[in-house]
VMD Tcl script that builds the backbone (N, CA, C; Angstrom):
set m [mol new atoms 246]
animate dup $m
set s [atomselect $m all]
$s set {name element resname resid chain x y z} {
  {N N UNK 1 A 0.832 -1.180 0.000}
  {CA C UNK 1 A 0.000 0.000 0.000}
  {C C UNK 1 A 0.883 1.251 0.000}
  {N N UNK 2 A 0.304 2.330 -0.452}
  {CA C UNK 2 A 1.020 3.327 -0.585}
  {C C UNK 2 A 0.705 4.276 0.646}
  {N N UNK 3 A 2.401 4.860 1.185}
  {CA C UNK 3 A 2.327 5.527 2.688}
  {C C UNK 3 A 1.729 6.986 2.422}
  {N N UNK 4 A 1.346 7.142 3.465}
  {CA C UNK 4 A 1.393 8.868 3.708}
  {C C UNK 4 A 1.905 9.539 5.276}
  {N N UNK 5 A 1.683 10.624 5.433}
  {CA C UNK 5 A 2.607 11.313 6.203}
  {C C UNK 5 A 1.654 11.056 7.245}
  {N N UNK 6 A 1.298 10.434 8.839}
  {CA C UNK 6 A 1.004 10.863 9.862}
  {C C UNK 6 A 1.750 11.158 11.111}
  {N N UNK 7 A 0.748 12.194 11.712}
  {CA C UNK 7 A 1.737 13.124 12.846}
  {C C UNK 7 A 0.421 13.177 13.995}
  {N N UNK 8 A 1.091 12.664 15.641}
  {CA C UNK 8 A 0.411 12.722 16.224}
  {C C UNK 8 A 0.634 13.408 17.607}
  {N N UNK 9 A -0.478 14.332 17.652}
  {CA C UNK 9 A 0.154 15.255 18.727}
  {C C UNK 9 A -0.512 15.583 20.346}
  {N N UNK 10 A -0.433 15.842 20.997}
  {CA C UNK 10 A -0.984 16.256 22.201}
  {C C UNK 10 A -0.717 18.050 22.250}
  {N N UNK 11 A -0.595 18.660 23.562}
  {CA C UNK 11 A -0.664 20.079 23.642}
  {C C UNK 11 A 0.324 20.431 24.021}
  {N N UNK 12 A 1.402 18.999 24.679}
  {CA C UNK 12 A 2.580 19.621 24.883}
  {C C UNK 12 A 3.842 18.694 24.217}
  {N N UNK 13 A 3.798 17.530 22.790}
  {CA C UNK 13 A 4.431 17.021 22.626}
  {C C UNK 13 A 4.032 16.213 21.801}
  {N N UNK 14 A 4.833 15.767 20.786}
  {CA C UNK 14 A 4.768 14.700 19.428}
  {C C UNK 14 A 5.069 13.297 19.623}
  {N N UNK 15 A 4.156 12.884 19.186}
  {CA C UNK 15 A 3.969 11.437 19.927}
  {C C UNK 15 A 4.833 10.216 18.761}
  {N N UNK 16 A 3.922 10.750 17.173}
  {CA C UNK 16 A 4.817 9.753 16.274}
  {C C UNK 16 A 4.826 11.114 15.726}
  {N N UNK 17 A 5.969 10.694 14.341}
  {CA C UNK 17 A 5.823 11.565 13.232}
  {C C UNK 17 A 6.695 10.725 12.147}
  {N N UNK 18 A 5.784 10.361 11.192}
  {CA C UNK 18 A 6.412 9.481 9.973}
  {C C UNK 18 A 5.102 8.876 9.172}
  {N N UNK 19 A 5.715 8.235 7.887}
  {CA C UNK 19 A 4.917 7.435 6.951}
  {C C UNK 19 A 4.958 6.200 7.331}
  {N N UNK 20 A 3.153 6.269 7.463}
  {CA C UNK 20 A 2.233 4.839 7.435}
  {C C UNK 20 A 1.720 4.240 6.127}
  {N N UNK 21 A 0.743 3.067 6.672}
  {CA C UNK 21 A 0.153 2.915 5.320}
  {C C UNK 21 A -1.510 2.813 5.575}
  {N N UNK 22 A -1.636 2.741 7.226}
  {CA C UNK 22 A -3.189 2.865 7.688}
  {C C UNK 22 A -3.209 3.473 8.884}
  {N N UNK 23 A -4.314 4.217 9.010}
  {CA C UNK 23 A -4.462 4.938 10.036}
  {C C UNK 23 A -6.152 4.086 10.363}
  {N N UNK 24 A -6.637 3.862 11.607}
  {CA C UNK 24 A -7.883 3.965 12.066}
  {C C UNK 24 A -8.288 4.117 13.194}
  {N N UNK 25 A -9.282 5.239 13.541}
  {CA C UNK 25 A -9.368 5.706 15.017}
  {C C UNK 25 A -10.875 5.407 15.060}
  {N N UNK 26 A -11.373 5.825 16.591}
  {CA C UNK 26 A -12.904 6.035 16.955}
  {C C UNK 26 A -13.459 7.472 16.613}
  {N N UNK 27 A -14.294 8.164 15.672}
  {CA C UNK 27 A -14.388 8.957 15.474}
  {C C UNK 27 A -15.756 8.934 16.321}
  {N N UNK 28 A -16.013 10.154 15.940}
  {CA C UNK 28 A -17.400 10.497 17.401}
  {C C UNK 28 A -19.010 9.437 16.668}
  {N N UNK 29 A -18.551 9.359 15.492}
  {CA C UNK 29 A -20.043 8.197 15.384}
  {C C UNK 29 A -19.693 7.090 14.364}
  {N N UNK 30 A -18.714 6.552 14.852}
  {CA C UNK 30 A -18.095 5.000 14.526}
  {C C UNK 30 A -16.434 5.392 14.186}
  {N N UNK 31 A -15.972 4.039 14.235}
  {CA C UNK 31 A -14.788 3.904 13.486}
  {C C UNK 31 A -14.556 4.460 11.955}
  {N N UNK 32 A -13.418 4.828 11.613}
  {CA C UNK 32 A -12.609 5.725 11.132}
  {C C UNK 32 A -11.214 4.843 10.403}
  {N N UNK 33 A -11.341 4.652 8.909}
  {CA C UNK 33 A -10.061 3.998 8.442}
  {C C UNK 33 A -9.371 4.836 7.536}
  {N N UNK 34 A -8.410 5.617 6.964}
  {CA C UNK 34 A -7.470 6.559 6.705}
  {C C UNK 34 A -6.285 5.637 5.601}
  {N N UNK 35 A -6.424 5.892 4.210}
  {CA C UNK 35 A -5.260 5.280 3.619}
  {C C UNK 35 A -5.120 6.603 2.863}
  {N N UNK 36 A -3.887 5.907 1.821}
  {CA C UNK 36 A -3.272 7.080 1.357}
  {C C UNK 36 A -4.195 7.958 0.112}
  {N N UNK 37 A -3.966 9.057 -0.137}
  {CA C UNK 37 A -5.136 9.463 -0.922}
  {C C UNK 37 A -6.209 10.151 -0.321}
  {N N UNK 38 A -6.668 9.792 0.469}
  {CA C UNK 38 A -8.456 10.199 1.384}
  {C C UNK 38 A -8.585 11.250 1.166}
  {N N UNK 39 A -9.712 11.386 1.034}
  {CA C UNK 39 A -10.279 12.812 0.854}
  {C C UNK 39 A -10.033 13.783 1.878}
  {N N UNK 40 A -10.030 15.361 1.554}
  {CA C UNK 40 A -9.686 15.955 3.032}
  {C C UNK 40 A -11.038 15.505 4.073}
  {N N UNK 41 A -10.501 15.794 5.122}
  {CA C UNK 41 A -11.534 15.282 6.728}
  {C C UNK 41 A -11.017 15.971 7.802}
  {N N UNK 42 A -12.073 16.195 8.256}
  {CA C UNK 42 A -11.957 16.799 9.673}
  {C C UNK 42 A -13.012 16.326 10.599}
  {N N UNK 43 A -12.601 15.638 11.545}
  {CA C UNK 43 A -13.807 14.854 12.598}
  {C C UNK 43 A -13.209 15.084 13.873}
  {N N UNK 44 A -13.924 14.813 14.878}
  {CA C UNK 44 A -13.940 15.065 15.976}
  {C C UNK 44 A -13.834 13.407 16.443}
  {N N UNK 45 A -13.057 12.800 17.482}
  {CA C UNK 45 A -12.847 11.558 17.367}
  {C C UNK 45 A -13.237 11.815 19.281}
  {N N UNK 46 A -13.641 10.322 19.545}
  {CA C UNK 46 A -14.197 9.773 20.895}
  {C C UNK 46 A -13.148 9.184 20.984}
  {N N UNK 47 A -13.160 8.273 22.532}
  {CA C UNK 47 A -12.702 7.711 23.338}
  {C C UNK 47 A -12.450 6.354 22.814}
  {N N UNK 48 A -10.799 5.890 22.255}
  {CA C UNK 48 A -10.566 4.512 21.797}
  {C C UNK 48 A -9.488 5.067 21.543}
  {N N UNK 49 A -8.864 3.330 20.506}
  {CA C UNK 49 A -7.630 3.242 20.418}
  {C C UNK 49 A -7.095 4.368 18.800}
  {N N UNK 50 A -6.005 4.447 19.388}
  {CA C UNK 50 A -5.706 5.068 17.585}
  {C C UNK 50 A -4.467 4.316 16.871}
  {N N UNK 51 A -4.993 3.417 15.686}
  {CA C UNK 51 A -4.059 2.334 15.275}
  {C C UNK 51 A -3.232 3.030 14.102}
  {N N UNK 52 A -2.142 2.625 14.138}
  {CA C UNK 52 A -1.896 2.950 12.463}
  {C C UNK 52 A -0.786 1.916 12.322}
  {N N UNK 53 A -0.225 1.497 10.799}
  {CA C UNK 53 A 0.440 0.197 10.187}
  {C C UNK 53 A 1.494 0.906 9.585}
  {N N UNK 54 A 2.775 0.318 9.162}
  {CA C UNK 54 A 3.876 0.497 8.403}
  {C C UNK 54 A 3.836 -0.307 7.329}
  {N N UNK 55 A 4.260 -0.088 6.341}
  {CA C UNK 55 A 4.906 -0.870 4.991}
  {C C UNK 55 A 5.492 -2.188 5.616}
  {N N UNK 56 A 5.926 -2.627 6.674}
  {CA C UNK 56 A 6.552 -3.738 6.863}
  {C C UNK 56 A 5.082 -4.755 7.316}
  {N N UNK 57 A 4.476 -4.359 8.005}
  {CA C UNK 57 A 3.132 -4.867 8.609}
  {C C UNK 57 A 3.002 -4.438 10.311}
  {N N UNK 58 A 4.040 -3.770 10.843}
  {CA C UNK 58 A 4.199 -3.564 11.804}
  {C C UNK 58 A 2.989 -2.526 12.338}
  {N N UNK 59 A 2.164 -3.027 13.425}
  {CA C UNK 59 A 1.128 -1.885 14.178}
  {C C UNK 59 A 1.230 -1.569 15.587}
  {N N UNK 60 A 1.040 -0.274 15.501}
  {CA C UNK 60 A 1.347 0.618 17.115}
  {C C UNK 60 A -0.006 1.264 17.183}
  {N N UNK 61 A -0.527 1.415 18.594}
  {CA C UNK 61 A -1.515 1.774 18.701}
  {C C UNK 61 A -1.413 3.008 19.836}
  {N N UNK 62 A -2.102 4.006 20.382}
  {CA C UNK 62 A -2.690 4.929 20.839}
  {C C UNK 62 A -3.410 5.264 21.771}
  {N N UNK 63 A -3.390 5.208 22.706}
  {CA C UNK 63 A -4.829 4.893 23.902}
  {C C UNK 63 A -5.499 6.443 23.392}
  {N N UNK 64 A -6.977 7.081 22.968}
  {CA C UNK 64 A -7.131 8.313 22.691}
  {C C UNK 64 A -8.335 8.198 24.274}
  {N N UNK 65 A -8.096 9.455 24.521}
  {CA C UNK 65 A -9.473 10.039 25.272}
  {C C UNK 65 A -10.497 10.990 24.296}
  {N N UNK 66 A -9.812 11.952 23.798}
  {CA C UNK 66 A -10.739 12.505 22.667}
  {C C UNK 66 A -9.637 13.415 21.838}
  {N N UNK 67 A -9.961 13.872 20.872}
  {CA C UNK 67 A -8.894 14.636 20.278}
  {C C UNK 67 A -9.779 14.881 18.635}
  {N N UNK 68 A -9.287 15.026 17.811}
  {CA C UNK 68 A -9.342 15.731 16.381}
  {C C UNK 68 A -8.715 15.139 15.494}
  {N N UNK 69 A -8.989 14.555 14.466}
  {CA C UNK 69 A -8.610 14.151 12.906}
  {C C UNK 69 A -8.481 14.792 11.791}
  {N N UNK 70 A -7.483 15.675 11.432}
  {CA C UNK 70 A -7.281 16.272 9.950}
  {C C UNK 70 A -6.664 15.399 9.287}
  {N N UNK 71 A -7.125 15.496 7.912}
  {CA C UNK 71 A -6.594 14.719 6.736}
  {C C UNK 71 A -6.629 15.706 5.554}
  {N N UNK 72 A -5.679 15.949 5.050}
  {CA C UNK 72 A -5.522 17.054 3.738}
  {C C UNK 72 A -4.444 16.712 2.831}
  {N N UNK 73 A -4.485 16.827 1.975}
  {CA C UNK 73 A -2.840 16.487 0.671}
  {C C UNK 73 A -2.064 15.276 0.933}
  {N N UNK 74 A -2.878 14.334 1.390}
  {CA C UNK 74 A -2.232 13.319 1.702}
  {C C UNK 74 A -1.436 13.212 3.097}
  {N N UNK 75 A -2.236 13.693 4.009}
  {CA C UNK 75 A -1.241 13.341 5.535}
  {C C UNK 75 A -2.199 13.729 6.590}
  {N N UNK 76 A -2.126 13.394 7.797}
  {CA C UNK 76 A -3.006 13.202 8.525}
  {C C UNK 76 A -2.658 13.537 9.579}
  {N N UNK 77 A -3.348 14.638 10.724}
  {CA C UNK 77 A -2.460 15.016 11.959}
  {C C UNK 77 A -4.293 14.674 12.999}
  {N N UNK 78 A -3.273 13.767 13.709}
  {CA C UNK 78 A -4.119 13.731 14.960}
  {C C UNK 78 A -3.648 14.645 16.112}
  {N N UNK 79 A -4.800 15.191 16.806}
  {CA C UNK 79 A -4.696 16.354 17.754}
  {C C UNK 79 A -5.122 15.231 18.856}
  {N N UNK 80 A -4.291 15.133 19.947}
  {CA C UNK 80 A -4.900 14.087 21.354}
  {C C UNK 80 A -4.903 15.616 22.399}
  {N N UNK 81 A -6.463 15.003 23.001}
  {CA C UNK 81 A -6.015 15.676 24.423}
  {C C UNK 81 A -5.123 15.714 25.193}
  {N N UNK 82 A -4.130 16.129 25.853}
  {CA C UNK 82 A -2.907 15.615 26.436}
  {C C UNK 82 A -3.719 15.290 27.975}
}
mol reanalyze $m
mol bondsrecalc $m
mol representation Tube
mol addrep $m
């Protein structure tokens, strides 16, 4: 699959910053899957995990309480509550 840029942040510090190949979070009225390409988005995301995958198959996940999803030009910045 082809990567794109995600960056994930809180209010006082950067949590990841690099190319994935999936992103999927809890957005406020269901789950949320993110590949490369997506249309721009902006959602407001609930309480869950926030997954995303590497080109190798490797997945790291996120504990979220609530936070924000932008997606624009191909890259994706999650805003976490800190």
């Amino acid at each position: 699959m082809k990567p794109f840029l995600l960056e994930i942040l809180t209010p006082t510090k950067m949590i990841f910053s690099g190319n994935v190949t999936s992103l999927t979070a809890r957005a406020s009225d269901g789950d949320i899957g993110i590949l490369a390409d997506h249309a721009p988005l902006a959602t407001v995301l609930g309480k869950g995990l926030v997954r995303y995958k590497f080109e190798n198959g490797a997945e790291k996940k996120v504990e979220n309480n609530e936070g924000f999803l932008i997606v624009k030009n191909n890259a994706a910045t999650v805003l976490l509550r800190g």
